[in-house]
DRENMARMI-319706 format. One record per residue: residue in one letter; y, z, x negated of N, C-alpha, C in turn. Coordinates in pm, whole numbers, padded with zeros to 5 digits, always signed. Layout:
// DRENMARMI-319706
AYZXYZXYZX/...
//
This chain:
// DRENMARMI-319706
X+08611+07657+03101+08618+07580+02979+08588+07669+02859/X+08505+07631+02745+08477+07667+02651+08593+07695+02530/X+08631+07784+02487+08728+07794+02386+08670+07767+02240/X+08753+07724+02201+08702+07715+02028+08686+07808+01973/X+08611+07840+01881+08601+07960+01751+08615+07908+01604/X+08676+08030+01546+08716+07953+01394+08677+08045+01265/X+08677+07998+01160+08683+08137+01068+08706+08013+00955/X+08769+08106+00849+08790+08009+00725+08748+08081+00580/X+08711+07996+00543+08652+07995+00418+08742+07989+00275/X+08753+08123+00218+08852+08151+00144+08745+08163-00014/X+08856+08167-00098+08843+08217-00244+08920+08319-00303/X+08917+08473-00292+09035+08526-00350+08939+08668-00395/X+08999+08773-00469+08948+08919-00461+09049+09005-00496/X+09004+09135-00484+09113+09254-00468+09123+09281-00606/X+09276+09249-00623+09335+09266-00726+09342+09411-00804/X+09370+09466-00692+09336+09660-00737+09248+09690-00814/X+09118+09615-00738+08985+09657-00813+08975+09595-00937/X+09025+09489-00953+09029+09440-01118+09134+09538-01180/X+09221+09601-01137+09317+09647-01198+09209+09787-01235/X+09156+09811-01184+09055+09957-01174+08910+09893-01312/X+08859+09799-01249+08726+09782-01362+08881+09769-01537/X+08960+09750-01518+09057+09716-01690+09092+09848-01698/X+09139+09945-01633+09152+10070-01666+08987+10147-01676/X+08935+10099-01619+08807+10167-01694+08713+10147-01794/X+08733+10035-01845+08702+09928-01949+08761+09995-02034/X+08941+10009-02055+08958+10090-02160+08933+10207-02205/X+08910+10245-02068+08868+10436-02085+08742+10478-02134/X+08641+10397-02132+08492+10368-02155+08518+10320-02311/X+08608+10226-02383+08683+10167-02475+08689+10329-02608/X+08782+10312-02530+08844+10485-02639+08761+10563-02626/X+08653+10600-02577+08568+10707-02565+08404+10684-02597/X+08381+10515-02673+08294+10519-02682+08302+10542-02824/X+08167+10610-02889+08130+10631-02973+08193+10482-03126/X+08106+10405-03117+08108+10252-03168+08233+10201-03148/X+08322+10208-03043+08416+10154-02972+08544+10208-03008/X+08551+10353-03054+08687+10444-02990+08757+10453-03112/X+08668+10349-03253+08826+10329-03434+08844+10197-03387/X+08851+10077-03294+08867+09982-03299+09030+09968-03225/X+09109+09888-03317+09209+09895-03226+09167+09763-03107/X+09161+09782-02976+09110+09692-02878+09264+09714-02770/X+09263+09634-02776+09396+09626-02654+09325+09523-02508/X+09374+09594-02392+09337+09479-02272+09470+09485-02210/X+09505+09368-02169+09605+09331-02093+09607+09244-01983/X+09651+09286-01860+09605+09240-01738+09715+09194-01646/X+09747+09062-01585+09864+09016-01550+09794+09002-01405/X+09858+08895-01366+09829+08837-01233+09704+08748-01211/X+09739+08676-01337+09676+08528-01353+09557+08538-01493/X+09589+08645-01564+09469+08654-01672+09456+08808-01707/X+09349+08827-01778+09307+08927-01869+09286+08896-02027/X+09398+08954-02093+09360+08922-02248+09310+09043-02326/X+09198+09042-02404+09084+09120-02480+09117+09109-02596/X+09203+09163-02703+09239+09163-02848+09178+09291-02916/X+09110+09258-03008+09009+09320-03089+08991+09291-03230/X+08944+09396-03322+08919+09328-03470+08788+09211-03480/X+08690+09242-03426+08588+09132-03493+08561+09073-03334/X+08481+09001-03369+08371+08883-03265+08265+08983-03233/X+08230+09082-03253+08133+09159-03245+08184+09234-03130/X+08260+09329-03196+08352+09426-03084+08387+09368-02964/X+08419+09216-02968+08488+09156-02836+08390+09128-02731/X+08251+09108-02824+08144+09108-02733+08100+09216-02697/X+08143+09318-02719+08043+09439-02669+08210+09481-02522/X+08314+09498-02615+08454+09518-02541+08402+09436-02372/X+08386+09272-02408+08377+09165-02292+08237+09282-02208/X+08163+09279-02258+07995+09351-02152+08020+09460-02090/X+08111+09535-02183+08156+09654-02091+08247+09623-01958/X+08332+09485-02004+08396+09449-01868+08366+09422-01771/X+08240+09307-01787+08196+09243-01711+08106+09333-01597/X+08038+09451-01701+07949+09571-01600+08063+09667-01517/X+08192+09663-01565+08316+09753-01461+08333+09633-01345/X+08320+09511-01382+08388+09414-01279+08238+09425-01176/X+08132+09408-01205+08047+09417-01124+08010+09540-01062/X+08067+09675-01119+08065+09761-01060+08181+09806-00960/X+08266+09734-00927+08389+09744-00878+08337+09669-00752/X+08246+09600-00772+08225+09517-00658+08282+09350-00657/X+08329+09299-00761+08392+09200-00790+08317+09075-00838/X+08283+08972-00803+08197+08861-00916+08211+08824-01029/X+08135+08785-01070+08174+08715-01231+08239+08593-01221/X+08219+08506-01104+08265+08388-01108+08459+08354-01109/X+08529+08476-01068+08615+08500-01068+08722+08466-01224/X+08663+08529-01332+08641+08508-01459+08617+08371-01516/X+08700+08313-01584+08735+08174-01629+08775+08186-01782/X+08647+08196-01868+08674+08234-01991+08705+08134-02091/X+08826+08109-02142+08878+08034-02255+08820+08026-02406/X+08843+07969-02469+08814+07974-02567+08881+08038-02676/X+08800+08172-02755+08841+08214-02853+08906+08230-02944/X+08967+08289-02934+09112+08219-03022+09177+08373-03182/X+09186+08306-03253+09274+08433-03441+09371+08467-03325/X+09403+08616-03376+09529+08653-03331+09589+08712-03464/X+09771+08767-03458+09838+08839-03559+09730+08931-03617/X+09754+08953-03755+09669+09057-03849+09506+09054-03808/X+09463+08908-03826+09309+08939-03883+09238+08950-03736/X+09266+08933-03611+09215+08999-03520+09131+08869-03418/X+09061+08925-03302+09032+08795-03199+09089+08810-03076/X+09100+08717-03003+09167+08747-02883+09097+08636-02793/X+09017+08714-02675+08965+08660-02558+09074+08654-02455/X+09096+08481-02388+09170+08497-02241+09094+08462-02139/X+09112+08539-02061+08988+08497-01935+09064+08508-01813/X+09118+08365-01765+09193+08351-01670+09134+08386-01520/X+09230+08393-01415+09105+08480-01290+09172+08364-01202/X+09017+08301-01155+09035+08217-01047+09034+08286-00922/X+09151+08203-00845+09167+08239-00718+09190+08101-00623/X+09170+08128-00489+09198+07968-00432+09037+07861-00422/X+09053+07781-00317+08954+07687-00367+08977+07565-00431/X+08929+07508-00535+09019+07386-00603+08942+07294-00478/X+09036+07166-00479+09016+07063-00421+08859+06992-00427/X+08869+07011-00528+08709+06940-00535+08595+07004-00474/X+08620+07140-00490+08532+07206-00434+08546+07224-00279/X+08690+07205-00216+08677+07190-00069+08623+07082-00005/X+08632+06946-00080+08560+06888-00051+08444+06863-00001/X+08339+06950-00145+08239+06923-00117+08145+07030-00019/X+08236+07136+00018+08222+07223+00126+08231+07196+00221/X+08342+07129+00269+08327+06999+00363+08247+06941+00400/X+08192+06856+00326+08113+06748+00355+07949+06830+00371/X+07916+06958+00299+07811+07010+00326+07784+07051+00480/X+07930+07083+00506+07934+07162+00647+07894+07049+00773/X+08007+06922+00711+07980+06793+00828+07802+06733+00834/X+07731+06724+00708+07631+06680+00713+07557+06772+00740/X+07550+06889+00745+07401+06990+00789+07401+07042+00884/X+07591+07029+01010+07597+07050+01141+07694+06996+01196/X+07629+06912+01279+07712+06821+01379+07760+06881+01434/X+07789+06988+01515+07852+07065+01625+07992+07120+01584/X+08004+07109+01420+08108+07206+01387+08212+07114+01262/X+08335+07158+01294+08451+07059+01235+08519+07124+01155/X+08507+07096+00970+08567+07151+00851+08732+07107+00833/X+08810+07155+00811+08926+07123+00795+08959+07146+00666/X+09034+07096+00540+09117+07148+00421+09208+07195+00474/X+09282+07269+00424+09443+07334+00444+09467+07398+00295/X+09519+07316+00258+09569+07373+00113+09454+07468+00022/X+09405+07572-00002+09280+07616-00078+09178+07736+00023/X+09194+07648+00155+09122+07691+00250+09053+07635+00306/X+08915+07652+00376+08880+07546+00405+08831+07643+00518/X+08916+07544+00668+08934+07603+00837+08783+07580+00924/X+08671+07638+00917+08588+07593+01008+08623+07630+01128/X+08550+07546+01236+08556+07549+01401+08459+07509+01492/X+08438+07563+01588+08313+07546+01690+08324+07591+01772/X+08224+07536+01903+08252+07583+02054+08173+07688+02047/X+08071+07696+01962+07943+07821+01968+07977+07893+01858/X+07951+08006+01896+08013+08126+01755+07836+08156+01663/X+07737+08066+01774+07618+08104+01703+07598+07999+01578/X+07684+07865+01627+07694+07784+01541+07769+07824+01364/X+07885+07910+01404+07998+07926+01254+07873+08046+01230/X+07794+08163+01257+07722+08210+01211+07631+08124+01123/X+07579+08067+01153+07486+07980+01109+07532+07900+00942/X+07641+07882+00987+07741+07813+00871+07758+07885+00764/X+07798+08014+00787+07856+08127+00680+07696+08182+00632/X+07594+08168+00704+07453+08196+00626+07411+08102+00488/X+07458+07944+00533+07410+07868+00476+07513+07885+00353/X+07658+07886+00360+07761+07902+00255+07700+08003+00207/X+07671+08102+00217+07645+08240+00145+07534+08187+00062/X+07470+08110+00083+07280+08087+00026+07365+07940-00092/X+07426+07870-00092+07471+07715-00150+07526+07841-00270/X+07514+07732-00401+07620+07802-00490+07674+07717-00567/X+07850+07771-00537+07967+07692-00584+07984+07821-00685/X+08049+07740-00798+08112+07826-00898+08224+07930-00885/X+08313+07936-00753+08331+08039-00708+08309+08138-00585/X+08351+08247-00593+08282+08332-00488+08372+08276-00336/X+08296+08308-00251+08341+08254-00110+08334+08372-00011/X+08430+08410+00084+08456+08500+00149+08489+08429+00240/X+08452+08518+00369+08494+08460+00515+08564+08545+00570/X+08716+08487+00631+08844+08570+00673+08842+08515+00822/X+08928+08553+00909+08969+08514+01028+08855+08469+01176/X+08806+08545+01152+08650+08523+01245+08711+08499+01396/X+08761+08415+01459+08771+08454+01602+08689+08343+01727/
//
């Protein structure tokens, strides 16, 4: 008898490494030329990164330098969920750029339904912000994770649990 094979289709990234592109963001920050009289603060939680700076100018150059540590860390941009601009205390701006993790519902959905309509052989499951593929052929979930890799959803997609 044929055993099943599975692997699931996640949304998440290494927190470290964001913790690494914000410590180097600032260090690049204080040491740049243009950059290093600005008072620029970054602050980095679980769930966001906040960018407080004097002008709209600075925050854009502050944000490019981030975005080139986050991509050099190895991390996507899509991760990054940027809010809207917002005055802070004494004259200042403040960027929040919340970090998606998880797959939202809508989007398992329609991962789903890509998977059911472009291969019959293989059965998508939701499970809370996972989405469980399965098959009797492992040449089949190959096949699957080619096509996910090539489709583009607004967040990044990683494949965990290969068995």
């Amino acid at each position: 008898m044929a055993s099943t094979s599975s692997f699931d289709i996640v949304s998440d990234f290494d927190q470290q490494e964001l913790t690494n592109a914000v410590d180097q963001t600032l260090r690049e920050v204080r040491t740049r030329y243009d950059l290093k009289s600005t008072p620029t603060e970054i602050e980095h939680n679980k769930d966001e990164v906040i960018i407080t700076t004097d002008t709209d100018f600075t925050l854009g150059q502050v944000d490019s330098v981030f975005q080139g540590k986050v991509i050099q860390r190895g991390l996507s941009l899509k991760i990054l969920d940027y809010q809207k601009e917002e005055s802070a205390a004494g004259g200042k701006v403040r960027q929040v750029i919340k970090l998606k993790r998880g797959i939202p519902e809508d989007t398992a959905k329609q991962i789903s339904k890509q998977i059911r309509s472009d291969f019959k052989k293989v059965t998508a499951q939701i499970q809370g912000d996972v989405v469980r593929v399965s098959s009797k052929n492992k040449d089949d979930l190959q096949e699957v994770i080619q096509a996910m890799k090539e489709s583009d959803y607004s967040i990044p997609l990683q494949f965990t649990n290969f068995r």
